[in-house]
ZADOMI-363260 format. One line per field, with one value per residue (C-alpha): x, y, z; residue in one letter. Coordinates in steps of 0.2 Angstrom, whole numbers, padded with zeros to 4 digits, always signed. Each point is the difference from the previous one (the first is absolute). Example, Ala and Ser with C-alpha at 12.3 -4.5 7.8 and 13.67 -1.06 7.14 Angstrom:
! residues 2
xx = [+0062, +0006] .
yy = [-0022, +0017] .
zz = [+0039, -0003] .
residu = [a, s] .
END
This chain:
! residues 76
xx = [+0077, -0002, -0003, -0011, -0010, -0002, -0004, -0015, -0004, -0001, -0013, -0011, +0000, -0002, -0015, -0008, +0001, -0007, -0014, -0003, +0001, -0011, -0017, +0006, -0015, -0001, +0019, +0000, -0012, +0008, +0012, -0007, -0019, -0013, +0009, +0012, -0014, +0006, +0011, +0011, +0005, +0000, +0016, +0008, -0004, +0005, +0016, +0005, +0002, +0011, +0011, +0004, +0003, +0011, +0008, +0003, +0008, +0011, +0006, +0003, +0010, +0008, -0003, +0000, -0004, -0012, -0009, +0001, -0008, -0012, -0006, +0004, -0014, -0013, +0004, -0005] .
yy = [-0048, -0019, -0004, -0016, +0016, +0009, -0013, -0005, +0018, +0002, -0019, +0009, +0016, -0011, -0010, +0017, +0009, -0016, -0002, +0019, +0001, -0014, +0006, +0016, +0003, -0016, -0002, +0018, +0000, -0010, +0014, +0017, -0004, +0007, +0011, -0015, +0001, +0018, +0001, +0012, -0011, -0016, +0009, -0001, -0018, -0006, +0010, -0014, -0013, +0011, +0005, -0019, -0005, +0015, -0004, -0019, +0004, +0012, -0014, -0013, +0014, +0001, +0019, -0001, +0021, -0003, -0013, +0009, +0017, -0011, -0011, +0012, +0011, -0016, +0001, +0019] .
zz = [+0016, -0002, -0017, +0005, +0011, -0016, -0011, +0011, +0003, -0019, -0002, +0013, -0008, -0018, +0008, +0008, -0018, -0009, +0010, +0000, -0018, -0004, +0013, +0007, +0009, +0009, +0002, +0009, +0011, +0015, -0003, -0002, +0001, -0011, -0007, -0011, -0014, -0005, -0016, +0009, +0013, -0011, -0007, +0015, +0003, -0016, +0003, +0012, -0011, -0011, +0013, +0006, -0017, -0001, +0016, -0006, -0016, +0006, +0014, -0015, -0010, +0016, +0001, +0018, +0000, -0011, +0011, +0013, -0005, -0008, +0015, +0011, -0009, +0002, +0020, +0000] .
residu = [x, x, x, x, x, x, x, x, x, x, x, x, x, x, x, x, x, x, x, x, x, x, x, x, x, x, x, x, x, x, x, x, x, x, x, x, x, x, x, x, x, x, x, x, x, x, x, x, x, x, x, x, x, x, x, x, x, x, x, x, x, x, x, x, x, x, x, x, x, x, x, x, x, x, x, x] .
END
């Protein structure tokens, strides 16, 4: 995996997570619809933000498996 790949990958998923977590509803409903506003699913969303910083601090360790499993998770 190319760490400038993964670092951007891990920003996005940052950005994604950030915006989720500030206005769930709105940032989710470009992506799932309707149903964004639901706690439930609001869990997932925010879960995106985590993973990226996850994936990003793992890459400045330089736990290459560790990013990995971690970005590949935000792919999924």
């Amino acid at each position: 995996m190319s760490r400038w790949l993964g670092v951007g990958l891990s920003l996005n998923r940052i950005g994604f997570g950030s915006t989720y977590l500030a206005h769930p509803a709105r940032g989710g409903r470009a992506w799932i619809g309707r149903a964004a506003g639901d706690p439930a699913n609001t869990v997932i969303m925010r879960g995106h933000g985590a993973l990226g910083c996850g994936g990003l601090s793992a890459l400045a360790r330089g736990d290459e498996r560790g990013a990995r499993a971690r970005i590949g998770a935000a792919m999924a």
